[in-house]
N, C-alpha and C positions, 0 to 999 in steps of 0.2 A: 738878306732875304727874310719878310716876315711871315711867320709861318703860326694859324693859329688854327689851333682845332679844338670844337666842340661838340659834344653827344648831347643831343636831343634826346626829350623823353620820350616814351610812348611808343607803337610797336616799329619792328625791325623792318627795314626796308623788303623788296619782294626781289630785286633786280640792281643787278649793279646798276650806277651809273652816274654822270658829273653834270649836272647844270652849265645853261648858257654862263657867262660871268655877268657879275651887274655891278656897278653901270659900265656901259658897252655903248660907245666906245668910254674912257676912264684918266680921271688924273686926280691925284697922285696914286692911287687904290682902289684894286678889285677885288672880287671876291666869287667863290663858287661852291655850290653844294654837292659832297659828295657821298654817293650811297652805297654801303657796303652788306649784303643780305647775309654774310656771315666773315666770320675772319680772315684776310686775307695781307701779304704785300702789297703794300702800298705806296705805288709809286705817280705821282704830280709832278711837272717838270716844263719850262716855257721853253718853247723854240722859236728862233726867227727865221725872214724866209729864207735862207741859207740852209735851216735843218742843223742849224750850231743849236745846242744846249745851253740859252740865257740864264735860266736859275731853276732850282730845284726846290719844289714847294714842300713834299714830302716824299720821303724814301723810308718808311718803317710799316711792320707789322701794325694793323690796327684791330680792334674789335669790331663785329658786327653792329652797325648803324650810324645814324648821319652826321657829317661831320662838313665843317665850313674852313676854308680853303683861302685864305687872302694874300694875294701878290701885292706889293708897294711898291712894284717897277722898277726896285733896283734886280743888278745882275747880280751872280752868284761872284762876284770880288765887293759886292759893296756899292758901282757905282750907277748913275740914275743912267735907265736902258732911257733908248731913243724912241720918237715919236714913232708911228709905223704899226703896221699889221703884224702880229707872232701868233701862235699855237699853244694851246696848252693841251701838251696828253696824260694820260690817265692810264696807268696801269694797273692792275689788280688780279693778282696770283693769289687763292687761296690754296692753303699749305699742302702737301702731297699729292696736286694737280699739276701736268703739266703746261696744261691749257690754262689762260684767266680772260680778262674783260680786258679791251683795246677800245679807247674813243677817245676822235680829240675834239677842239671847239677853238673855230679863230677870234681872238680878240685883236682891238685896238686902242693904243697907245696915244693920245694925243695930251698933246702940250701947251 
C-alpha cells in the first residue's frame, strides 16, 4: 500500500471531507483529497463489494488541513487487487469527541 501525504499551504479547510478519486475509473493509481478543518484520527481504508477491507491508506492522527491520499491498487499483503467497483471510506474522529465525519466514494479499478 502506497500511502502519501501532503499539507498544502494556505488557509485550513472549513469542513471535513474526501474528494472524488482522479482518475476514476484508474490504473495503475488514484489518488484523493483530504480535508481536515482541525486535528483529528484519521482513518482511509478500500473496501470491495463484499465490505472485506482491501487496504488501508491511512490510520493515524493528522494535523489540521489538506492532504493527498494515493492507492496503487495493491491489497494490504502486497498484491495487485482485481479490476472491479470498491469503496473507499473516510473516517475522521477529532480527539475528545465521540462523534467524527463518515463519507465514502465508489471507485473503479480497471485493467
Amino acid at each position: 500500500v502506497n500511502l502519501n501525504l501532503s499539507v498544502s499551504g494556505g488557509a485550513l479547510p472549513k469542513e471535513f471531507a474526501l474528494s472524488q478519486n482522479y482518475p476514476n475509473p484508474f490504473n495503475p493509481s488514484t489518488k484523493f483529497e483530504v480535508s481536515l478543518p482541525q486535528a483529528a484520527h484519521l482513518d482511509v481504508s478500500v473496501y470491495n463489494l463484499l465490505g472485506q477491507r482491501v487496504a488501508t491508506l491511512a490510520n493515524e492522527t493528522r494535523d489540521a488541513g489538506y492532504y493527498t491520499v494515493v492507492w496503487n491498487g495493491t491489497t494490504q499483503i502486497g498484491a495487485q487487487a482485481a479490476s472491479g467497483i470498491y469503496f473507499v471510506r473516510m473516517n475522521a474522529r477529532p480527539a475528545g469527541t465521540a462523534q467524527g465525519f463518515n463519507t465514502v466514494r465508489k471507485i473503479m479499478l480497471m485493467k
